[in-house]
PAKEGU-821771 format. One line per 3 residues: number of its first residue (from 1); for each residue x, y, z of C-alpha. Coordinates in Angstrom, 1 decimal, m for minus. Example, Ala and Ser with C-alpha at 12.3 -4.5 7.8 and 13.67 -1.06 7.14 Angstrom:
2
1) 12.3/m4.5/7.8  13.7/m1.1/7.1 .
END
This chain:
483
1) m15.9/22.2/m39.6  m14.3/23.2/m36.2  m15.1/19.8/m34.6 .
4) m13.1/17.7/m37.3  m10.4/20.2/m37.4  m10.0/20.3/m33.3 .
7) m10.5/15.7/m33.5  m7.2/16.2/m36.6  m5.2/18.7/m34.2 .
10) m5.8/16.5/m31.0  m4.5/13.3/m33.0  m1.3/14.8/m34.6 .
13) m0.4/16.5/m31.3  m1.1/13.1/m29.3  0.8/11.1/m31.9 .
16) 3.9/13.6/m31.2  3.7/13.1/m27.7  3.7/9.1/m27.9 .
19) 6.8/9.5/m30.1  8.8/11.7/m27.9  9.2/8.7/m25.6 .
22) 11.0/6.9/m27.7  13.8/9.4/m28.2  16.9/8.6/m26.2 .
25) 19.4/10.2/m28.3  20.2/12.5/m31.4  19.5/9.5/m34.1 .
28) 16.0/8.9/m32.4  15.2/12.4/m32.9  16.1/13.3/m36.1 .
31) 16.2/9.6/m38.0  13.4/7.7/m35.5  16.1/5.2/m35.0 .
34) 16.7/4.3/m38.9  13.7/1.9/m38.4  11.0/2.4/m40.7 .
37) 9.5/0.0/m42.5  7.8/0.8/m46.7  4.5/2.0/m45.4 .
40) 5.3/4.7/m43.1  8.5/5.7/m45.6  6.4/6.0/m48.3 .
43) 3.7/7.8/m46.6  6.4/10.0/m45.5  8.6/10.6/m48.9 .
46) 4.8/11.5/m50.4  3.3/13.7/m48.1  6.5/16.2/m47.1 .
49) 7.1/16.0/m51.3  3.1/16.5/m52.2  2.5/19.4/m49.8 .
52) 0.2/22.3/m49.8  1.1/23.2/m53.2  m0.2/20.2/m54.4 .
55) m3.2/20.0/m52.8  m3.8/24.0/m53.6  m1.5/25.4/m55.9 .
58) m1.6/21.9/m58.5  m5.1/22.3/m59.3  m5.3/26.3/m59.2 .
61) m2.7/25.7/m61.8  m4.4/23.5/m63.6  m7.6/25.5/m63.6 .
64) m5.5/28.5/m64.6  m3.7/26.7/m67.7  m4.8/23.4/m68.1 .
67) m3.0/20.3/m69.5  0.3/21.7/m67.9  m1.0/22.0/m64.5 .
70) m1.2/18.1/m64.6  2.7/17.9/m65.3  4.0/18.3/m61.7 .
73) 1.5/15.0/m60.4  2.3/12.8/m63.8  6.5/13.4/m63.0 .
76) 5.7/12.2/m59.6  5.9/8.6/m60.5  9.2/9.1/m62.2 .
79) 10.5/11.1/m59.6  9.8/8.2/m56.9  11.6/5.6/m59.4 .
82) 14.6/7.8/m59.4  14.7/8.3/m55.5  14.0/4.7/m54.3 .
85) 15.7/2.7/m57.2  18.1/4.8/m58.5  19.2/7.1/m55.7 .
88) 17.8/5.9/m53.2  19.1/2.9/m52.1  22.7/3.9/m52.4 .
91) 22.1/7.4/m50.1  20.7/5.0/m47.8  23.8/2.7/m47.9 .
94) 26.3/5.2/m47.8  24.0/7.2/m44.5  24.7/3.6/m42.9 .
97) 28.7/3.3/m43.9  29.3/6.4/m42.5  26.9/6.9/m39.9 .
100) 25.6/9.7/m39.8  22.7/11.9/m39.4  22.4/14.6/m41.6 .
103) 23.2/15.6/m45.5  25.7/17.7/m44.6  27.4/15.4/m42.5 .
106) 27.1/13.5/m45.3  28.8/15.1/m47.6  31.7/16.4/m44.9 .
109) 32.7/12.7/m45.0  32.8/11.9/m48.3  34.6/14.5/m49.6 .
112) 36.4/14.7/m45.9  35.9/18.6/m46.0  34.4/20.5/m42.7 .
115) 33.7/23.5/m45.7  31.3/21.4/m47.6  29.2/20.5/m44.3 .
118) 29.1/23.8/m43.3  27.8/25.4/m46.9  25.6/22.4/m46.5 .
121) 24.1/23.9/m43.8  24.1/27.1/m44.4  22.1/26.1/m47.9 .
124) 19.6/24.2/m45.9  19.1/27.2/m42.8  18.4/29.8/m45.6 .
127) 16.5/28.1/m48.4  14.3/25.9/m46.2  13.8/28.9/m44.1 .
130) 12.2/30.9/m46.9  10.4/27.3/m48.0  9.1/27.2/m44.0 .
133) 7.9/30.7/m44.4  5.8/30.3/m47.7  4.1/26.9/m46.4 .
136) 3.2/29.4/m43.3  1.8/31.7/m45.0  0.0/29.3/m47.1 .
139) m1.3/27.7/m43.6  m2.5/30.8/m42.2  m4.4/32.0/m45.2 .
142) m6.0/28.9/m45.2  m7.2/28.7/m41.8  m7.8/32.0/m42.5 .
145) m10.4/32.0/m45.1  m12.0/28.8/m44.0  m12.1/28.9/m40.4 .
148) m13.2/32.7/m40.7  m10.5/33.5/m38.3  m7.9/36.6/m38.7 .
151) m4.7/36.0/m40.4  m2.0/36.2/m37.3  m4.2/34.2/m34.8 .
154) m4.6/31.2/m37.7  m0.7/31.5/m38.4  0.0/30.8/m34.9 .
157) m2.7/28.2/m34.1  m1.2/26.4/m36.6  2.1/26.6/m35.8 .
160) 1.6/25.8/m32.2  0.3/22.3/m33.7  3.1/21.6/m35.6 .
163) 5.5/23.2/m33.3  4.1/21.0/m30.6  4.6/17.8/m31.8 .
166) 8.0/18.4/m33.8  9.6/19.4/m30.3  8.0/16.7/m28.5 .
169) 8.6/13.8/m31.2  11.4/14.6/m33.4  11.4/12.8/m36.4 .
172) 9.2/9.8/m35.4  6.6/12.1/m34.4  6.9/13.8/m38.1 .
175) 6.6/10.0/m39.7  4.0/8.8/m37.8  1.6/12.6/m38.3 .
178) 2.6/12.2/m41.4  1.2/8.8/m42.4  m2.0/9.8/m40.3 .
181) m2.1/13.0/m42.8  m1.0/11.3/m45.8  m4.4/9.3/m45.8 .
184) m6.5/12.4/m45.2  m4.8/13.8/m48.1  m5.8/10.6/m50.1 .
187) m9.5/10.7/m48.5  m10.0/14.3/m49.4  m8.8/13.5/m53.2 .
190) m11.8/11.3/m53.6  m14.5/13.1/m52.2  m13.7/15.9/m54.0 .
193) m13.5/14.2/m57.2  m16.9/12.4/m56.8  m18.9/15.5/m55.2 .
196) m17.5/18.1/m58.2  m18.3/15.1/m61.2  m21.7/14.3/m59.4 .
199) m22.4/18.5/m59.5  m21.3/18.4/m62.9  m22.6/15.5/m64.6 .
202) m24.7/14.0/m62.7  m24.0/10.8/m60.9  m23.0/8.5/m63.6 .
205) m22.4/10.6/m66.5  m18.5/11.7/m65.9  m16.4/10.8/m68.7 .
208) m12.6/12.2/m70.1  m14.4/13.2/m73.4  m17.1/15.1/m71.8 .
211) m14.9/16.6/m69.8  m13.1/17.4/m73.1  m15.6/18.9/m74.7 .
214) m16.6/21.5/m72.8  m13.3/22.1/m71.8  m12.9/23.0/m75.6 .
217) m15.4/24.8/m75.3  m14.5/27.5/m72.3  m10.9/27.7/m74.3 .
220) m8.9/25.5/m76.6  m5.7/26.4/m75.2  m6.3/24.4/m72.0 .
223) m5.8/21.1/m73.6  m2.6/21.8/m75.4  0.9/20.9/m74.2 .
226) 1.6/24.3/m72.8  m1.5/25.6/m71.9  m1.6/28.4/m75.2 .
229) 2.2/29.9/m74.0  1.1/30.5/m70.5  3.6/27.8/m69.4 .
232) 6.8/27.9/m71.7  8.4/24.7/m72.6  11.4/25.9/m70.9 .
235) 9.7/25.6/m67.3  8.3/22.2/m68.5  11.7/21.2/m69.0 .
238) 12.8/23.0/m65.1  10.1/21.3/m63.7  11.0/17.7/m65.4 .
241) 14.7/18.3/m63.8  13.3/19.6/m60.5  11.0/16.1/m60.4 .
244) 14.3/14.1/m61.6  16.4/15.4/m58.4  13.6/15.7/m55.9 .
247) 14.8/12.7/m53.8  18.4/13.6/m53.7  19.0/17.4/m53.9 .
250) 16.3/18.1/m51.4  17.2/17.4/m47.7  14.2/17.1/m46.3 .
253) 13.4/13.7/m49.0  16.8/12.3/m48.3  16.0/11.6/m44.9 .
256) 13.5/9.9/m45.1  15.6/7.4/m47.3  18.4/7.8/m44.4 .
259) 15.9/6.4/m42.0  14.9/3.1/m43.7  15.2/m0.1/m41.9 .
262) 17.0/m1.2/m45.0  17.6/m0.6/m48.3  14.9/m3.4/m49.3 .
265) 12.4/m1.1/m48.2  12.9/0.8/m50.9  11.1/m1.2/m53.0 .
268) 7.6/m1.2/m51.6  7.8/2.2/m50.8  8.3/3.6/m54.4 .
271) 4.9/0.9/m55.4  3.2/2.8/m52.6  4.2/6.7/m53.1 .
274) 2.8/5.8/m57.2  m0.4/4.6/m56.2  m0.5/7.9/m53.2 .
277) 0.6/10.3/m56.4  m1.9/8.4/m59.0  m5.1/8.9/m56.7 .
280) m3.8/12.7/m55.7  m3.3/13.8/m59.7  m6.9/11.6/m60.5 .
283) m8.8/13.4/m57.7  m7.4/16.9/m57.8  m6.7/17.6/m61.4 .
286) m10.0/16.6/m62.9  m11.9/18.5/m60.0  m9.9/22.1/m61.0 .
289) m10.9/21.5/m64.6  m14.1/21.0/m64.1  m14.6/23.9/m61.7 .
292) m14.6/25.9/m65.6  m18.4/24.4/m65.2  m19.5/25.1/m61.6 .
295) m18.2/28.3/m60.8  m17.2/32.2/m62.4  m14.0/33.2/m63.6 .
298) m11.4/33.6/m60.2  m8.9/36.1/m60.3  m6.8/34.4/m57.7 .
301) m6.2/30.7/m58.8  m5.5/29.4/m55.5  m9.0/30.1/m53.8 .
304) m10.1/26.9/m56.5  m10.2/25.1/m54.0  m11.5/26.1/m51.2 .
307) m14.4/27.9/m53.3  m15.2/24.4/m55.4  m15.2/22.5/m51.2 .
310) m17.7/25.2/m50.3  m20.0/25.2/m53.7  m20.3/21.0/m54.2 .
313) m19.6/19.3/m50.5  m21.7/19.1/m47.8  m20.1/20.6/m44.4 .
316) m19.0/17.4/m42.8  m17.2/16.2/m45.8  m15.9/20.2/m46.5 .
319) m14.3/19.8/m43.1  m12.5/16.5/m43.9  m11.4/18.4/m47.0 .
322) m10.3/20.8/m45.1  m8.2/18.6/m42.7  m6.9/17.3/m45.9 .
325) m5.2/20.7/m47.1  m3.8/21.3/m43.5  m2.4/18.1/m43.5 .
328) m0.5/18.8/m46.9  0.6/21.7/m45.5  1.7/20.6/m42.0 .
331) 3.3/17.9/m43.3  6.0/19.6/m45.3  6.3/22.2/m42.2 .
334) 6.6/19.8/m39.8  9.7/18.1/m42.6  11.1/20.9/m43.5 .
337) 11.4/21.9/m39.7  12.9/18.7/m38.7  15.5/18.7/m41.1 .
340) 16.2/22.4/m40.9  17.0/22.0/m37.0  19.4/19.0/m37.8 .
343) 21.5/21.2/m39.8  20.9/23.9/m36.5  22.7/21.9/m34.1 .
346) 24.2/18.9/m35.6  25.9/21.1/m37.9  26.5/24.7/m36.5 .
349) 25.9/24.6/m33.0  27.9/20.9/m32.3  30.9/22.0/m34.1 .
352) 30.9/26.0/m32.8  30.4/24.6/m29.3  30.8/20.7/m28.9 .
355) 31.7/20.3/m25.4  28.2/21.9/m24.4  26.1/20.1/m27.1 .
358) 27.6/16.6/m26.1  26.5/16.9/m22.8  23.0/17.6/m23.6 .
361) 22.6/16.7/m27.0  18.9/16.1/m27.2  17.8/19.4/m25.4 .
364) 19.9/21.2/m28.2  18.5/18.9/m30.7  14.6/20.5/m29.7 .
367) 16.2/23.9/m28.9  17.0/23.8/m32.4  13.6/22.8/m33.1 .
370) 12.1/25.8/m31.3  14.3/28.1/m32.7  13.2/27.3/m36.4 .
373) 9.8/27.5/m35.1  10.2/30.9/m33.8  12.1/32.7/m36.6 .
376) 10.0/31.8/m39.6  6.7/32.7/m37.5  8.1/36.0/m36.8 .
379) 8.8/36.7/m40.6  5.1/35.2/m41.6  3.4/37.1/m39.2 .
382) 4.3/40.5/m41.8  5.9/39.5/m44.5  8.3/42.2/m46.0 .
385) 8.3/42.2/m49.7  11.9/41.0/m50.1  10.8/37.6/m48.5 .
388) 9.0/37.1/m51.5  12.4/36.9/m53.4  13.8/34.9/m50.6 .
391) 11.1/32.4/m51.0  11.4/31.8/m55.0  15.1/31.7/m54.7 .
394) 15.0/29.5/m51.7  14.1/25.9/m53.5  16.5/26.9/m56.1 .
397) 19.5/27.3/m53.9  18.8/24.4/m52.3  18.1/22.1/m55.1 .
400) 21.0/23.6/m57.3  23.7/23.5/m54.0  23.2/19.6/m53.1 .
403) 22.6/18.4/m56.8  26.2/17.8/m57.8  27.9/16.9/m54.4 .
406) 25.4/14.5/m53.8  25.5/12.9/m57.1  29.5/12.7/m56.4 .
409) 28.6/10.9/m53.2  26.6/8.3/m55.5  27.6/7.9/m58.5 .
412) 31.4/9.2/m58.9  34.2/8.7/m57.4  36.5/11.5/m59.1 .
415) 34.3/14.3/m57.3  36.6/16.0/m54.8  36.1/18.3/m51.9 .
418) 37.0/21.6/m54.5  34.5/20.5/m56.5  32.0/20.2/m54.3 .
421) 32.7/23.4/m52.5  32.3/25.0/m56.1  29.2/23.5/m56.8 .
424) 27.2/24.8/m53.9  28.7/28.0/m54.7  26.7/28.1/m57.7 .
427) 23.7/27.0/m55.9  24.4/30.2/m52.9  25.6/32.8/m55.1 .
430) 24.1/31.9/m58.9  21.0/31.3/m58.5  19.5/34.3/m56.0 .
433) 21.6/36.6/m58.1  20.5/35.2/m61.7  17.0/35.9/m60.1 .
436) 17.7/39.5/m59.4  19.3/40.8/m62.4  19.6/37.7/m64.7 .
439) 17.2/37.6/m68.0  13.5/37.2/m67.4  13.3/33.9/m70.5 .
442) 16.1/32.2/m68.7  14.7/30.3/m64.9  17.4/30.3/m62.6 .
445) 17.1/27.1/m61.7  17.5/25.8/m65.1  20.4/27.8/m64.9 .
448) 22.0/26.4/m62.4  21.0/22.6/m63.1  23.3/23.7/m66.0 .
451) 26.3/25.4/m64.5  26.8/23.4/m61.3  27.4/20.2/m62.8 .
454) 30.2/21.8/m65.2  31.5/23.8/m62.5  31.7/20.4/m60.4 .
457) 32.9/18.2/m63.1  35.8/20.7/m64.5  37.0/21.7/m61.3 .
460) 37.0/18.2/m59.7  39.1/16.9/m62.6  41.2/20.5/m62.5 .
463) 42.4/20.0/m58.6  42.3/16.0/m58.9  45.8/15.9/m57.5 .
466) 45.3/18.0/m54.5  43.3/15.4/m52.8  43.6/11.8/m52.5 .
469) 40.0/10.0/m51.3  41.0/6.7/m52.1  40.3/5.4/m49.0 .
472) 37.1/7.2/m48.4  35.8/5.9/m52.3  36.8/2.8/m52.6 .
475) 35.5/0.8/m49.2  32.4/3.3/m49.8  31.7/1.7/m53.4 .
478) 32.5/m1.8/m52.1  29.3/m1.5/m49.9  27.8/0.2/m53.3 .
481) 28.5/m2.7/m55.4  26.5/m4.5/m52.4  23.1/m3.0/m53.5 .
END
């Protein structure tokens, strides 16, 4: 396995460093230059969205409970829709109106508040911070257990990949890997599906209703809606809302819609990320179900696949496997780590010192970069228990802070900058305390789905007299009605 994981490192890192000639200034770096065509937006969109939790925890979850394991891969489709056509192209229209960057910058100009940006980024440094730290730790334990190497030293190999090329690269770097990884991901998919079917049923027997049937047969309750209980419809429904906003309340997706060549590439692009989620739910889903057949009960979920890779493949096609799950993973790091050191100095370090950042923008730009390399290592390295709580809260804070001023950015023009500021309240202070004291029935991200739009909506209309954005609206929705 080591020589196809060493070919996958050299190409990603040597990928990074052709990008990193291109950069010439802060929008190279963190946008590529707003010049990607449908292929590589697509490719990037999928892979950051479809990360290691697809490629791992999707099918443990699916082995674990069954029909409702499949849920996350059959929204996916619906969640591209929403971000190309329905999000999408607007985001990308209002990026280009008021040129800029990042989300928070974004947002500061819409609702024309320096407050907004900065909750903005102080949403994104935290709760992608405690995202970066899961997908490490999901990174090391996989080169850990396949690679037979100790936890730290996998941790920082892979890390040192990643790191290398996001420093190097910027964004580009991150859309091109990304791409190359993508189609790894999409290669892996199929092998596994054929090898576990072939192990199975032989090499033409696989069908749905055999599958089926002996899935009836190990237990019933893995081909109901919600898996016997084990998932409640409530978390159904969170994860339907979660899918609905993934394009827009997530930062780390919106870019990749700032950094379109134009908004016509949206189209392609959400053909492309359907087909990418189809083949990933097809090859992956099936396989965890049928590893009820081919192996004994597992106590951890997550080891599905890497135990099912070393019982029905053959080395050389184990190790493209295995590139396949690094690539989920490292693709989302390398996102998450981008965007994160956009909101680093674009929005904290070029407003607390701007005379210094102005003069050297793009060595501040990869400082940045290093620096959210560094500070999630240290934390994955030995995890204290509280990151644990940091880590579920993290995708709710994020998801629950940008949902309603980003919506107001899109969609209505009677949002305001009290509003707004109120709204990401709810996704910084409701959600991590819900989870900490809140009832057990009720997700806080469900939660807060709920109370940030009302919060938004009543306070907006509340304190519509105490700020006039009539000339930031209107020309913006004249370049709307454009789309």
């Amino acid at each position: 396995m080591w020589p196809i994981v060493i070919a996958y490192f050299i190409a990603v890192m040597a990928l990074g460093f052709i990008a990193g000639r291109r950069v010439k200034d802060s929008t190279e770096y963190y946008l590529g230059g707003k010049q990607f065509g449908p292929v590589l937006t697509a490719f990037k969109f999928a892979s950051t969205a479809e990360s290691g939790a697809c490629m791992v925890g999707t099918p443990g979850m699916a082995y674990s409970v069954g029909l409702p394991g499949m849920l996350q891969e059959m929204f996916m489709p619906i969640a591209y829709f929403m971000s190309f056509r329905v999000y999408g192209q607007r985001l990308k229209a209002a990026c280009d109106h008021f040129r800029t960057i990042t989300v928070p910058q974004l947002l500061e100009k819409r609702y024309r508040s320096r407050t907004v940006r900065v909750l903005g980024a102080i949403a994104i440094l935290i709760g992608l911070g405690g995202n970066l730290t899961a997908q490490l730790k999901a990174m090391g334990e996989v080169f850990s257990l396949v690679l037979n190497i100790p936890y730290v030293p996998a941790v920082l190999l892979g890390i040192a990949v990643v790191g290398i090329y996001c420093v190097v690269g910027g964004y580009t770097a991150t859309v091109w890997t990304d791409t190359l990884q993508g189609a790894i991901m999409l290669i892996g998919a199929v092998l596994l599906v054929v090898f576990t079917s072939t192990a199975v049923f032989g090499a033409n027997g696989f069908s749905f209703a055999k599958l089926n049937a002996a899935l009836n047969e190990v237990n019933p309750d893995l081909l109901t809606l919600t898996g016997g209980g084990a998932m409640p419809g409530m978390m159904i429904i969170t994860i339907f809302l979660i899918i609905l906003c993934l394009g827009m309340a997530l930062p780390q997706q919106a870019v990749a819609l700032f950094s379109m060549r134009d908004r016509r590439v949206a189209r392609w692009s959400l053909v492309i990320c359907s087909i990418f989620s189809v083949i990933l739910l097809w090859g992956l889903v099936p396989s965890a179900m049928m590893g009820h057949m081919l192996l004994p009960p597992l106590d951890n979920p997550d080891q599905l696949i890497p135990t099912l890779m070393a019982e029905v493949m053959p080395p050389w096609c184990a190790g493209i496997f295995l590139a396949a799950i690094l690539a989920a993973i490292m693709s989302t790091v390398s996102g998450v780590i981008v965007v994160a050191a956009s909101a680093l100095s674009q929005d904290v370090i070029s407003i607390a010192a701007p005379e210094a950042y102005h003069k050297r923008p793009v060595f501040w730009d990869r400082l940045a970069v290093v620096l959210m390399v560094i500070v999630p290592v240290l934390i994955a390295l030995k995890p204290p228990a509280i990151v644990f709580w940091l880590i579920l809260f993290s995708f709710g804070m994020v998801v629950v802070s940008f949902l309603m001023p980003m919506l107001g950015t899109i969609f209505w023009k009677g949002g305001n900058k009290y509003g707004a500021i109120s709204g990401m309240l709810v996704g910084l202070i409701l959600v991590p305390f819900w989870m900490v004291i809140g009832e057990p029935g009720i997700p806080a991200l469900l939660l807060g789905m709920i109370a940030s739009p009302l919060v938004f909506i009543i306070v907006s209309l509340a304190t519509k007299d105490k700020q006039d954005l009539g000339d930031v609206v209107d020309p913006l929705w004249e370049v709307y009605s454009e789309v």
